[in-house]
C-alpha angles and dihedrals in degrees: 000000000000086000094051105063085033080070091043101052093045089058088043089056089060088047103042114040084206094045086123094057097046093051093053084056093049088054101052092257125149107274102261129175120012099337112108115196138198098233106051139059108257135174111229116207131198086353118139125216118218113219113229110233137204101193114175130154107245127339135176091226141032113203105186111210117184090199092061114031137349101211121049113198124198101187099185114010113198101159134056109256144201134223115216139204118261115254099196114118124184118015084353085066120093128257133219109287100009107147130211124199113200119177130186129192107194120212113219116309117046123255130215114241118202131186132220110228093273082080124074138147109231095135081085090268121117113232102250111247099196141016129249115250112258084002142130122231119202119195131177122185129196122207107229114188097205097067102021094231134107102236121203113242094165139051138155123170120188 
């Protein structure tokens, strides 16, 4: 049985440039070369990490969920929002460090923008309590685990 996949993996090395690679991973070896795995602790180099974006014209409420995007757009706000707390527990929570972008480009008339008690400014920023008209309202959040809160360390309001 050893010689047959010997053979195999001879013909698979011709056909996958990584086979190598693959077959250390098969085998329970430590991940080596271009193969990045789940389980281990691994450097990526000149990879790029697409951001997952909710992008709607205009809501009442934002919900950020790190599970499900990390940018949260608002093209054309026309109404005043909220921004709520998350609700995902487990795997869904947020971790130390996790960062959410949310940008709001206001229509005409400004809007009022509140927060639920998960949002706070210790970084030495106020919360912003209202958009600029015809504007456009960028917000990152850090999650930071020893308060429980996602404090705001950007803003730039134009």
């Amino acid at each position: 049985m050893g010689n047959k996949i010997v053979l195999y993996l001879s013909e698979l090395r011709k056909l996958i440039p990584y086979a190598d690679d693959l077959v250390s991973l098969v085998s329970g070896g430590a991940p080596v070369g271009e193969i990045a795995t789940l389980a281990d602790a691994q450097t990526l180099t000149n990879k790029r990490i697409d951001p997952r974006v909710d992008s709607q014209a205009s809501t009442s409420t934002i919900t950020p969920e790190i599970s499900a995007f990390d940018m949260y757009v608002r093209t054309l706000q026309a109404t005043n929002i909220l921004i709520k707390n998350h609700v995902g527990t487990g795997g869904d929570a947020p971790n130390n460090g996790n960062k959410q972008l949310i940008v709001i480009t206001g229509d005409a008339t400004p809007r009022s923008i509140t927060y639920e008690s998960n949002y706070v400014g210790y970084s030495g920023l106020l919360l912003p309590s209202v958009t600029v008209a015809s504007s456009c309202t960028k917000l990152l959040f850090m999650w930071r685990s020893s308060i429980s809160k996602y404090d705001l360390i950007g803003l730039n309001q134009q």
